[in-house]
py3Dmol code that shows the C-alpha trace and the ligand (Angstrom):
import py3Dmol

protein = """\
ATOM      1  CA  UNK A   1      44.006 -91.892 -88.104  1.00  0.00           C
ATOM      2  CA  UNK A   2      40.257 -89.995 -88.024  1.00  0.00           C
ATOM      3  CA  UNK A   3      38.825 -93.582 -89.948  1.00  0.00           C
ATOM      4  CA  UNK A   4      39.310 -96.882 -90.935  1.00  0.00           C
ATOM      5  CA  UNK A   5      39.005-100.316 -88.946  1.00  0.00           C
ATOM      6  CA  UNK A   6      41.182-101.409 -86.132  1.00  0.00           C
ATOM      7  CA  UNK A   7      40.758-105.173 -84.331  1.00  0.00           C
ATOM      8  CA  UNK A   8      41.614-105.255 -80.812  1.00  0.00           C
ATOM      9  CA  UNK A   9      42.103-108.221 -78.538  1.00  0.00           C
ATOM     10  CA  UNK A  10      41.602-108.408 -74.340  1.00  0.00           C
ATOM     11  CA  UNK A  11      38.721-105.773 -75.050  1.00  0.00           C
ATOM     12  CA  UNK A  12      36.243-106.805 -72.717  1.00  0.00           C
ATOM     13  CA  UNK A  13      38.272-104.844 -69.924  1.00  0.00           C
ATOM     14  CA  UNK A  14      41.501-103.363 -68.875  1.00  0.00           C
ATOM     15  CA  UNK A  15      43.808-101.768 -70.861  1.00  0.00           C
ATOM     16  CA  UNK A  16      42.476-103.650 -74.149  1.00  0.00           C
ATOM     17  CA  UNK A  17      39.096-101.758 -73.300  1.00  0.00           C
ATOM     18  CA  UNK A  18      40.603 -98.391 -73.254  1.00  0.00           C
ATOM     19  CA  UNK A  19      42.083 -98.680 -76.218  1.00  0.00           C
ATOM     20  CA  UNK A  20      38.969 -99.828 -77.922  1.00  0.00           C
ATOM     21  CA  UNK A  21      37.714 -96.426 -76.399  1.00  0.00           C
ATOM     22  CA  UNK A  22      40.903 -93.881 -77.131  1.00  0.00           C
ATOM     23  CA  UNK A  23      40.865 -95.356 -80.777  1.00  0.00           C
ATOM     24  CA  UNK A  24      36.995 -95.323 -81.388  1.00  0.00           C
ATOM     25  CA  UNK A  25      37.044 -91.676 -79.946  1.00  0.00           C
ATOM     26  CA  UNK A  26      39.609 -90.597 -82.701  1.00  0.00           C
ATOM     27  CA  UNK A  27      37.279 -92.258 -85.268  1.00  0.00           C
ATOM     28  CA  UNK A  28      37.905 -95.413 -86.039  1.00  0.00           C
ATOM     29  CA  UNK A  29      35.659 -98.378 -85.934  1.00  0.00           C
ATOM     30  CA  UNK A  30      36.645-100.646 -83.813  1.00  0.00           C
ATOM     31  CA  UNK A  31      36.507-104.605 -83.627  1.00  0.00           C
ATOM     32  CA  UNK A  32      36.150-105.607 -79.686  1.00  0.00           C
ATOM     33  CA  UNK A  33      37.907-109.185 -79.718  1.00  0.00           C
ATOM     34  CA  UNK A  34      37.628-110.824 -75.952  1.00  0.00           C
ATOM     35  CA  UNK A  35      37.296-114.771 -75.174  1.00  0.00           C
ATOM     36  CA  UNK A  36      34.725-113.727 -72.334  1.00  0.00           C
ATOM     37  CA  UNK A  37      31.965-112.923 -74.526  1.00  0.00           C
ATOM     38  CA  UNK A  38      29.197-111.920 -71.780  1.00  0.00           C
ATOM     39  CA  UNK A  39      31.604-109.017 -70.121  1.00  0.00           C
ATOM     40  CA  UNK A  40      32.192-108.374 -73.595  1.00  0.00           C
ATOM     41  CA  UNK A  41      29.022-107.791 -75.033  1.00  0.00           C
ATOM     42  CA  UNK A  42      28.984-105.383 -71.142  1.00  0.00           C
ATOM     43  CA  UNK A  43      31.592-103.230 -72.664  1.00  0.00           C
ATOM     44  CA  UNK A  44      30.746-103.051 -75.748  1.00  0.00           C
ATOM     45  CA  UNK A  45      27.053-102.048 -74.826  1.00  0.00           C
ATOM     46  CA  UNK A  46      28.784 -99.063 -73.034  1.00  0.00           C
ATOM     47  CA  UNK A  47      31.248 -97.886 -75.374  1.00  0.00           C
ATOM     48  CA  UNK A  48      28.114 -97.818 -78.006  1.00  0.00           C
ATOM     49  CA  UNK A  49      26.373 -95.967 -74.897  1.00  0.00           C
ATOM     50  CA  UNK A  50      29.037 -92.929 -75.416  1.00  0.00           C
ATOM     51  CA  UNK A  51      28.773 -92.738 -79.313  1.00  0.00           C
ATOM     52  CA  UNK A  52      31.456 -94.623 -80.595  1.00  0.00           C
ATOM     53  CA  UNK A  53      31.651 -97.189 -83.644  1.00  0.00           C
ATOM     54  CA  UNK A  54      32.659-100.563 -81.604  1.00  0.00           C
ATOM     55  CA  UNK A  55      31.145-103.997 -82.796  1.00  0.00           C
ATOM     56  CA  UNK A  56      31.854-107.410 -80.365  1.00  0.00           C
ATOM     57  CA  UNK A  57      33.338-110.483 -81.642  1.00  0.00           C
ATOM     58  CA  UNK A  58      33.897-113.163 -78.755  1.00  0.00           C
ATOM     59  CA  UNK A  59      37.000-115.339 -80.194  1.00  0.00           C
ATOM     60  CA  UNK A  60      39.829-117.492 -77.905  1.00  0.00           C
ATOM     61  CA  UNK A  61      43.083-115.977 -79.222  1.00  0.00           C
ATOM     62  CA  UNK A  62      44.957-119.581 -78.679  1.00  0.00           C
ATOM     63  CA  UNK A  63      42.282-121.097 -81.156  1.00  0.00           C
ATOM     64  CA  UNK A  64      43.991-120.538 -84.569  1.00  0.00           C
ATOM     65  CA  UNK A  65      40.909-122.212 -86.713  1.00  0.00           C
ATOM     66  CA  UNK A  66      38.977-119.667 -84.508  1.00  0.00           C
ATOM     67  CA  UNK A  67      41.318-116.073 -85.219  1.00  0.00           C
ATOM     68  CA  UNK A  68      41.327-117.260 -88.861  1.00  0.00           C
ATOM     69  CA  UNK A  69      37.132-117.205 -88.758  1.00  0.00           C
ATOM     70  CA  UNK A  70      37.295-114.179 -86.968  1.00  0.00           C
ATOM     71  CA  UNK A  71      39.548-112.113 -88.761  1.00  0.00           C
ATOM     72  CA  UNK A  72      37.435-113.347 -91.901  1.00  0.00           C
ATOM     73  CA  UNK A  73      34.213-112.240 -90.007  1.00  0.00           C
ATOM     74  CA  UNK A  74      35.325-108.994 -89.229  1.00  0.00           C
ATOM     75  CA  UNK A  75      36.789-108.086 -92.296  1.00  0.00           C
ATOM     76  CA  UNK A  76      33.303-108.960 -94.157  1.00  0.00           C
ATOM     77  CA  UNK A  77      31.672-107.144 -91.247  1.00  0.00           C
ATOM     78  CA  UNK A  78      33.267-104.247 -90.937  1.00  0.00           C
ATOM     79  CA  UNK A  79      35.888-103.919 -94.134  1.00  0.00           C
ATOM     80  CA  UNK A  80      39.994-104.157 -93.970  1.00  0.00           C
ATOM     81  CA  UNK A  81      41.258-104.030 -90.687  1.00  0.00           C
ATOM     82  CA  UNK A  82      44.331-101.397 -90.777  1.00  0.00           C
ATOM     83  CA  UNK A  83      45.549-101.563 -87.041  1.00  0.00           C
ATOM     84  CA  UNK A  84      45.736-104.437 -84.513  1.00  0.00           C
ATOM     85  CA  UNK A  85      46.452-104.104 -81.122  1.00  0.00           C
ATOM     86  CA  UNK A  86      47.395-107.531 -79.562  1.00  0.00           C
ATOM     87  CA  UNK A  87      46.064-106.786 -75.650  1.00  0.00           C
ATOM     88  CA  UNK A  88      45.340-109.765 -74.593  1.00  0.00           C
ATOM     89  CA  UNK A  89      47.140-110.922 -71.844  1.00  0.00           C
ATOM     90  CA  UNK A  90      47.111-113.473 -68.679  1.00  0.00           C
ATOM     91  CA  UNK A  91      49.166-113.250 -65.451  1.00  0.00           C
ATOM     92  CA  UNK A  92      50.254-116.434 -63.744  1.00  0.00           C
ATOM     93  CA  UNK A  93      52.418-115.889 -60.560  1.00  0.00           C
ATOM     94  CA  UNK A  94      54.531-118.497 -58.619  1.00  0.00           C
ATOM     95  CA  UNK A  95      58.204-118.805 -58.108  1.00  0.00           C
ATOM     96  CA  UNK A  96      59.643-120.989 -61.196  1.00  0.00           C
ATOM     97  CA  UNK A  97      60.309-124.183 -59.517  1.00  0.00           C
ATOM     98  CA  UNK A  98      57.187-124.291 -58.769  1.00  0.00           C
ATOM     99  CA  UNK A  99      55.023-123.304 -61.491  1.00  0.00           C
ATOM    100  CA  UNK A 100      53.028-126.148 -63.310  1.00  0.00           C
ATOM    101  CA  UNK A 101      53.386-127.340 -66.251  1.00  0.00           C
ATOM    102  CA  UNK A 102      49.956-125.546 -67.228  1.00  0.00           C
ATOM    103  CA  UNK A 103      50.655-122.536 -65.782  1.00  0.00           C
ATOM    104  CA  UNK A 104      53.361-122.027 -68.288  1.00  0.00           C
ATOM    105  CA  UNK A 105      51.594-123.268 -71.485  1.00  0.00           C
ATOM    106  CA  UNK A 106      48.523-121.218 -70.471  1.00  0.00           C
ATOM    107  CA  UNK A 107      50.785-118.239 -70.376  1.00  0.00           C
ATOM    108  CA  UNK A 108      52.744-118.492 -73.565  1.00  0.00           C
ATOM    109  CA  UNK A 109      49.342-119.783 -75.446  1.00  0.00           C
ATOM    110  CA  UNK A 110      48.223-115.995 -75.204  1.00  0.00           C
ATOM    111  CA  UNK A 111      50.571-114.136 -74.439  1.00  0.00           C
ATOM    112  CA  UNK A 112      52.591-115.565 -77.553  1.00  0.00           C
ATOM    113  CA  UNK A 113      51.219-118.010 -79.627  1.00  0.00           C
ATOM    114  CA  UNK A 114      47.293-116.028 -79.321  1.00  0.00           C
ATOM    115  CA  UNK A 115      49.120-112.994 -80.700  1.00  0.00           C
ATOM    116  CA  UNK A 116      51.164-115.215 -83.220  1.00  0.00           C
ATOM    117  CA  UNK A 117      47.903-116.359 -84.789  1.00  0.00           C
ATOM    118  CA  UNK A 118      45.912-113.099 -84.312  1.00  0.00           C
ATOM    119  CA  UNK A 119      49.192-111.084 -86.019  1.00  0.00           C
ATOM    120  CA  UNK A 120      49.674-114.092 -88.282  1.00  0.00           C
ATOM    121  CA  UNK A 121      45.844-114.082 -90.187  1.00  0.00           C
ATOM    122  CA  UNK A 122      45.588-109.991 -89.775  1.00  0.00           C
ATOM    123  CA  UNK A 123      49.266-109.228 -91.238  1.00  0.00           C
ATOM    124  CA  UNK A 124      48.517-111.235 -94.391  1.00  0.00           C
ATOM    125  CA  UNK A 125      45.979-109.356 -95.427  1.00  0.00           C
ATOM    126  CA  UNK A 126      48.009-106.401 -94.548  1.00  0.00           C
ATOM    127  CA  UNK A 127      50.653-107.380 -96.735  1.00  0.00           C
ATOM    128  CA  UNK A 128      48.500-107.744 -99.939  1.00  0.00           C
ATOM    129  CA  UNK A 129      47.046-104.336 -99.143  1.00  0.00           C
ATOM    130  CA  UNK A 130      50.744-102.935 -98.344  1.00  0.00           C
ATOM    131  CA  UNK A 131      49.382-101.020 -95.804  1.00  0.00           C
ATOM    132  CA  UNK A 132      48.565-101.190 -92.134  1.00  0.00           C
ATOM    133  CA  UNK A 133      50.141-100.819 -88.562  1.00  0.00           C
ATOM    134  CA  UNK A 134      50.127-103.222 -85.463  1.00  0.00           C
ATOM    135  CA  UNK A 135      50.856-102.722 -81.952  1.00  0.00           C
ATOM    136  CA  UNK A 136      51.422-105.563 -79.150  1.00  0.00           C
ATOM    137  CA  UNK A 137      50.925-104.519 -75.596  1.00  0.00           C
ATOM    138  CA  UNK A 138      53.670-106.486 -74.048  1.00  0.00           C
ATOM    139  CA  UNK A 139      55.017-105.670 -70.617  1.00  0.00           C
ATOM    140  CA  UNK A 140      57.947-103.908 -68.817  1.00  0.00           C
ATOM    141  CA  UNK A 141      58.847-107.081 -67.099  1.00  0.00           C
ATOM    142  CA  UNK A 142      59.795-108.462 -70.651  1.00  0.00           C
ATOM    143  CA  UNK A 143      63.255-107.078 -70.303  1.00  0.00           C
ATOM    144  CA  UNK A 144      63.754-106.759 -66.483  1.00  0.00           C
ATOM    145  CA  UNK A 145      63.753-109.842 -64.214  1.00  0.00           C
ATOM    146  CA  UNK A 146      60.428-109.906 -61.595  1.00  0.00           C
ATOM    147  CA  UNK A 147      60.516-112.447 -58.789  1.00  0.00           C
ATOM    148  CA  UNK A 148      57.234-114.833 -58.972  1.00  0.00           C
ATOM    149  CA  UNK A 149      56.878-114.055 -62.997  1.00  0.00           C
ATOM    150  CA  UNK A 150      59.298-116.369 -64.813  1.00  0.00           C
ATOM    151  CA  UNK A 151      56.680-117.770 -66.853  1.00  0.00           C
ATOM    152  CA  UNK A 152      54.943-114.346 -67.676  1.00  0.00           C
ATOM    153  CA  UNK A 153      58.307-112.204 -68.251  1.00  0.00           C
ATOM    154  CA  UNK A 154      59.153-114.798 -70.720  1.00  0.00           C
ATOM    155  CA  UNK A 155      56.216-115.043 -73.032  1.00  0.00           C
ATOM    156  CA  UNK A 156      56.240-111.375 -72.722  1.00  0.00           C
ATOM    157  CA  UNK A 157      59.965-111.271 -74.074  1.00  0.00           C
ATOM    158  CA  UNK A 158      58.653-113.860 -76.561  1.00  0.00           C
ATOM    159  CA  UNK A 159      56.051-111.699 -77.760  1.00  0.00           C
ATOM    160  CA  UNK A 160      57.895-108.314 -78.104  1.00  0.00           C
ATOM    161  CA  UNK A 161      60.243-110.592 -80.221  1.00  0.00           C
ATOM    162  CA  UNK A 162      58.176-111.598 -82.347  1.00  0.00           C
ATOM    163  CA  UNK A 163      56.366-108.588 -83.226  1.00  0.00           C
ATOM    164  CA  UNK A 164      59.560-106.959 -84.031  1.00  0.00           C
ATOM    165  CA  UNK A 165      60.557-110.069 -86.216  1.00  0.00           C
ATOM    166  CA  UNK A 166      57.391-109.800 -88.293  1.00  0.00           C
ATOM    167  CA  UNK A 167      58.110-105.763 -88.351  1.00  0.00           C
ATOM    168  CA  UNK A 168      61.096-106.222 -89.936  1.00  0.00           C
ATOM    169  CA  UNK A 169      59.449-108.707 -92.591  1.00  0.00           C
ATOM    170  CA  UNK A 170      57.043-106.541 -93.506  1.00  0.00           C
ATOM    171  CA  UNK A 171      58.693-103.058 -93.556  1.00  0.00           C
ATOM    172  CA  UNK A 172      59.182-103.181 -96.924  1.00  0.00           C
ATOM    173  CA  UNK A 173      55.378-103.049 -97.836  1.00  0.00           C
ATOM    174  CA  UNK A 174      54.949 -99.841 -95.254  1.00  0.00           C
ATOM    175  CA  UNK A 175      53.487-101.589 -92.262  1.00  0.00           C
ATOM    176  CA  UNK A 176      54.668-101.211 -88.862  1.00  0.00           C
ATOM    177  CA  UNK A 177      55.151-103.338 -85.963  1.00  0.00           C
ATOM    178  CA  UNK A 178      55.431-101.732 -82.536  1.00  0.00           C
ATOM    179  CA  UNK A 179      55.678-103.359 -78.753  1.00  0.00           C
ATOM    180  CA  UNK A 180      54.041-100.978 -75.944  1.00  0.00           C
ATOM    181  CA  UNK A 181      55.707-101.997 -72.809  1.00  0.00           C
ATOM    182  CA  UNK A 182      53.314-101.094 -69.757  1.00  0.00           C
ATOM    183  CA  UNK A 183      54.576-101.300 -65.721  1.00  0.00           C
ATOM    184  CA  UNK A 184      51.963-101.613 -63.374  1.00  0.00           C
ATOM    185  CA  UNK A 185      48.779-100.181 -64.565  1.00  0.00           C
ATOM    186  CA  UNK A 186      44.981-100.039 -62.420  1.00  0.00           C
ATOM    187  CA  UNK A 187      43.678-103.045 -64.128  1.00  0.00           C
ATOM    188  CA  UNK A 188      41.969-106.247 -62.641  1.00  0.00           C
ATOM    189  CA  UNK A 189      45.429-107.669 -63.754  1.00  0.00           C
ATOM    190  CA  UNK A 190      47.543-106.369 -61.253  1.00  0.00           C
ATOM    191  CA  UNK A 191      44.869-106.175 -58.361  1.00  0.00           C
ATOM    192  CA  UNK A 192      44.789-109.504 -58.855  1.00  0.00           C
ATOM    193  CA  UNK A 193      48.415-109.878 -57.428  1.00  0.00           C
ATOM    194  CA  UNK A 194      47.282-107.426 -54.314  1.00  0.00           C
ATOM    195  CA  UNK A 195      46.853-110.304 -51.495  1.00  0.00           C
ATOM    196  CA  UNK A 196      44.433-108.098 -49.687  1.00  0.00           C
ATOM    197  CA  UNK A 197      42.825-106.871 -53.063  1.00  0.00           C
ATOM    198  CA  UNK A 198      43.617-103.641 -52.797  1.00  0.00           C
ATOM    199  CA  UNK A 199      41.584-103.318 -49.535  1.00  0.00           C
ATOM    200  CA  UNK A 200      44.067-102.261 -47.464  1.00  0.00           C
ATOM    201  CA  UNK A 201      46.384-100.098 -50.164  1.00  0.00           C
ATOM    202  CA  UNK A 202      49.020-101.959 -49.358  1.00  0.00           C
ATOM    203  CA  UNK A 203      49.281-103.573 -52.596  1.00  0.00           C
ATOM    204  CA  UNK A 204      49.187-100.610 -54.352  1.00  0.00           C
ATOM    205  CA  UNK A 205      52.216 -98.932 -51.819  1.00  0.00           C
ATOM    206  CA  UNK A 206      54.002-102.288 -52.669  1.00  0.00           C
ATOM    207  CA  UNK A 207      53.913-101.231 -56.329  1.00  0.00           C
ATOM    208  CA  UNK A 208      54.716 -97.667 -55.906  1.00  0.00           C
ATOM    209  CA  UNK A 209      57.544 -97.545 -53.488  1.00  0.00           C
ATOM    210  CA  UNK A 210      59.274-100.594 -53.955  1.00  0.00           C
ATOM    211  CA  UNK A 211      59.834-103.944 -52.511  1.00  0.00           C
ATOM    212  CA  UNK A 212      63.521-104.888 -51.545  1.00  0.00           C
ATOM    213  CA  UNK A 213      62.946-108.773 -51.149  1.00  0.00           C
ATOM    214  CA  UNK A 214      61.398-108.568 -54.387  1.00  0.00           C
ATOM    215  CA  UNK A 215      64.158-106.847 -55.919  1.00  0.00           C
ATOM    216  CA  UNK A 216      61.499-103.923 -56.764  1.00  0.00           C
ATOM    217  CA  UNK A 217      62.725-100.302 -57.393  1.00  0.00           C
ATOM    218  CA  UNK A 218      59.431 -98.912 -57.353  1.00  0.00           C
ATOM    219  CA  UNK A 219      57.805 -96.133 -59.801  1.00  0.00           C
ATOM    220  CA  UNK A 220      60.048 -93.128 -59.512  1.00  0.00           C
ATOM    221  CA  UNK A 221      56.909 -91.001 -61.198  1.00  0.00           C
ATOM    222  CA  UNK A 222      55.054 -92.507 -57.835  1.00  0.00           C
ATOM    223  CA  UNK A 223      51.671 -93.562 -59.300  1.00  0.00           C
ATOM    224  CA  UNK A 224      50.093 -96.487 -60.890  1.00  0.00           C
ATOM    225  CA  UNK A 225      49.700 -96.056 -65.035  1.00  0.00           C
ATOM    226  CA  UNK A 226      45.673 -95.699 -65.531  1.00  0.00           C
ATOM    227  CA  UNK A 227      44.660 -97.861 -68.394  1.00  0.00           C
ATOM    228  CA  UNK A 228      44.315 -94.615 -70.553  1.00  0.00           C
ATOM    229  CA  UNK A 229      48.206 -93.735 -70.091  1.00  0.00           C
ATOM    230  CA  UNK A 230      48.989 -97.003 -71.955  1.00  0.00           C
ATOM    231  CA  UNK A 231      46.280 -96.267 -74.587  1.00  0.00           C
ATOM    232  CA  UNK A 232      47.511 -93.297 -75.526  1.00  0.00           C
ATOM    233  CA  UNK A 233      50.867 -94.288 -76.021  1.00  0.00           C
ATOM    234  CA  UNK A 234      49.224 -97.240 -78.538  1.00  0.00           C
ATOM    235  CA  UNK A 235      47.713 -94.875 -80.482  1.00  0.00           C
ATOM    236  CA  UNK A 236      50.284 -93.128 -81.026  1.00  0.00           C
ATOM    237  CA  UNK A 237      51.993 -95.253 -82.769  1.00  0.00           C
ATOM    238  CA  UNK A 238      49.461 -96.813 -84.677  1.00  0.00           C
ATOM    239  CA  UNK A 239      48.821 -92.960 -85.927  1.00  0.00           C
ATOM    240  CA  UNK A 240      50.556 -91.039 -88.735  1.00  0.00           C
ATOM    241  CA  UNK A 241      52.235 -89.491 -86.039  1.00  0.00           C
ATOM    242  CA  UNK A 242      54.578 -92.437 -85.337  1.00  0.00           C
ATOM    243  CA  UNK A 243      55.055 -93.005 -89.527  1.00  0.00           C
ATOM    244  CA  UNK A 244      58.794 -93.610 -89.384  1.00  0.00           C
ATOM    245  CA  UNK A 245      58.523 -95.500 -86.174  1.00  0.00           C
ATOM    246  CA  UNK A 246      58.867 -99.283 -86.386  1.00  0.00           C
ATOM    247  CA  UNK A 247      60.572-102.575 -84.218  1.00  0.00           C
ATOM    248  CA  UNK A 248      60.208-100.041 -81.244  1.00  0.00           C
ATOM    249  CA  UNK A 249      59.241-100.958 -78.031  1.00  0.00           C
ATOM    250  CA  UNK A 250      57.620 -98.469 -75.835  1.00  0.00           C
ATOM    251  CA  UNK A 251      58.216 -98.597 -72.107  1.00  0.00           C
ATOM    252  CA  UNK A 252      55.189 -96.807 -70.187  1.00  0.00           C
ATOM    253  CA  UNK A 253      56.013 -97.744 -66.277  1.00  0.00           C
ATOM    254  CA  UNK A 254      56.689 -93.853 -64.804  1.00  0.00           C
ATOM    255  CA  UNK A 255      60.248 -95.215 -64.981  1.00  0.00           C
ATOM    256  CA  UNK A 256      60.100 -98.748 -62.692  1.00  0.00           C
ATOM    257  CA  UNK A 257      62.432-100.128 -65.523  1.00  0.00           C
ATOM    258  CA  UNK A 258      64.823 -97.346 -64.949  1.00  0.00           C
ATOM    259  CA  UNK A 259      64.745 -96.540 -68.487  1.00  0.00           C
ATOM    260  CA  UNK A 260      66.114-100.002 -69.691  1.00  0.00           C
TER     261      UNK A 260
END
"""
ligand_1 = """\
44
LIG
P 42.997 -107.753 -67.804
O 43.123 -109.092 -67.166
O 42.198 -106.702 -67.147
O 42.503 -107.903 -69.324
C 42.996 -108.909 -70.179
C 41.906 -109.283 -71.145
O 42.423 -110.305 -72.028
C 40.673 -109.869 -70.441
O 39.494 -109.184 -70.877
C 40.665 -111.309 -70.883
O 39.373 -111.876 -70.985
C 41.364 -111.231 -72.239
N 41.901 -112.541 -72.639
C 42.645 -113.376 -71.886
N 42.863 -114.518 -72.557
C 42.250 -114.404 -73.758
C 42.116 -115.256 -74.876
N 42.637 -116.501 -74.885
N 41.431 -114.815 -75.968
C 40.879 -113.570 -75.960
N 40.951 -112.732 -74.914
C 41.635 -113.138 -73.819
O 44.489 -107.276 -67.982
P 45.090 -105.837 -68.399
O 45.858 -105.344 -67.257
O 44.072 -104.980 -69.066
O 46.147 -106.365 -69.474
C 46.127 -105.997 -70.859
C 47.488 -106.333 -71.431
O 48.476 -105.510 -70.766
C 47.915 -107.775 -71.166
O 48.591 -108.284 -72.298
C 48.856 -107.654 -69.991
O 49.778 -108.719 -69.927
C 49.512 -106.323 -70.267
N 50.110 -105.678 -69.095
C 49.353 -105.326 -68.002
C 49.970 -104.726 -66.901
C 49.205 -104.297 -65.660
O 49.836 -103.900 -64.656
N 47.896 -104.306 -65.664
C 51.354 -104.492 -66.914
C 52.096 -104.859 -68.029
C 51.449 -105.454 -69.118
"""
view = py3Dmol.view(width=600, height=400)
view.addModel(protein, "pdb")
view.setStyle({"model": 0}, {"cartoon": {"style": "trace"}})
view.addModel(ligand_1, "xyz")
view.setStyle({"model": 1}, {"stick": {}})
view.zoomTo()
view.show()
């Protein structure tokens, strides 16, 4: 994996803009897809800043008229995109009774139907190439039960579904489909669920050591995931490294899961 293009969504921050970063630094060029295009066109400036190949597109993920200009944009830009990473993500917390009904369709436009269409328009042309690999940043909580994240822990187990469904489609033309699984990593994400906003560190404690009411083990490691921890673990299996790996989902949460 030293060239070729990779598309990657949520890139204006986060986790989606270490990736750009990990993957651009290996040698790839590198399509920076975010909704937000101002921050974008931030991080892109500074990723350009340290020397690496990264080009903004601004694109709504839960727009499918708008992925299927993109993808077309970026593959007349830049040339055949050979890895996607699906990082685009949103967080909406409440307990389930009492989430509305846009809180739940706001979640499940990105987190599944944004990378339904994104996966959808890239994988096709995938498919005619018979080559390419794809990796969906989907979430620990997609397979363990988190108080005040029904609506999120769902599109997330929708997601990693899917991804695996369309891995097993298109297996037989060499492409790979991979979920990365992340636990709570030092994003705006997660400070975002820090009532004091991280002021305090309480938040953070919360995370590391556990909350019983919540039903919260904790990280047995006993440290937040940095952005680049997740990264790495998506390039790896986007990379010749990972060529017999498909339909596997990653868990990268210093063990809150418990290994599940
Ligand atoms: P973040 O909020 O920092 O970044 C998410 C990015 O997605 C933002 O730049 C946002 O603008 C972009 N985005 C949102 N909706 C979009 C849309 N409709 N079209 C295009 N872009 C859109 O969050 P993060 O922590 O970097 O999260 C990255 C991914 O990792 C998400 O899918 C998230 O669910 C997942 N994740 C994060 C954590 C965590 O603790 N931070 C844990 C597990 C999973």
């Amino acid at each position: 994996m030293d060239s070729g293009i990779a598309l990657v969504t949520g890139a204006a921050g986060g986790i989606g803009e270490e990736v750009v970063r990990t993957l651009a630094e290996r040698g790839l060029t590198v399509a920076a897809v975010d909704r937000h295009a101002e921050v974008l066109g931030e991080t892109v400036a500074k990723l350009r800043a340290e020397g690496l190949s990264v080009q903004a597109f601004a694109c709504d993920v839960t727009v499918s008229a708008q992925v299927d200009s993109l993808v077309d944009t970026v593959e007349r830009v830049l040339g055949p995109v050979q890895y996607l990473v699906n990082a685009a993500g949103v967080l909406r917390v409440g307990q389930a009774v009492s989430l509305s009904d846009d809180d739940w369709a706001a979640t499940f436009a990105v987190n599944a139907t944004g990378v339904f269409f994104v996966s959808r328009a890239v994988v096709a042309r995938m498919v005619d190439r018979r080559s390419g690999a794809v990796v969906t940043v989907a979430s620990n909580a997609a397979g363990t039960p988190r108080t005040g994240m029904a609506a999120y822990a769902a599109s997330k187990a929708a997601t990693a579904m899917f991804t695996k469904c369309l891995g097993l489609e298109v297996a037989r033309y060499g492409i790979r489909c991979n979920v990365v699984a992340p636990g709570s990593t030092a994003t705006p994400m997660l400070t975002s669920l820090w009532t004091d906003g991280g002021a305090d560190g309480s938040g953070e404690r919360g995370s590391i050591d556990g909350i019983a009411d919540e039903f919260r083990v904790g990280i047995p490691l006993g440290k937040l995931a940095r952005p680049r921890d997740v990264a790495q673990a998506v390039a790896f299996l986007l990379s010749d490294h990972a060529s017999h790996i498909t339909l596997h989902d990653l868990t990268v949460d210093g063990g809150a899961a418990l290994g599940v």
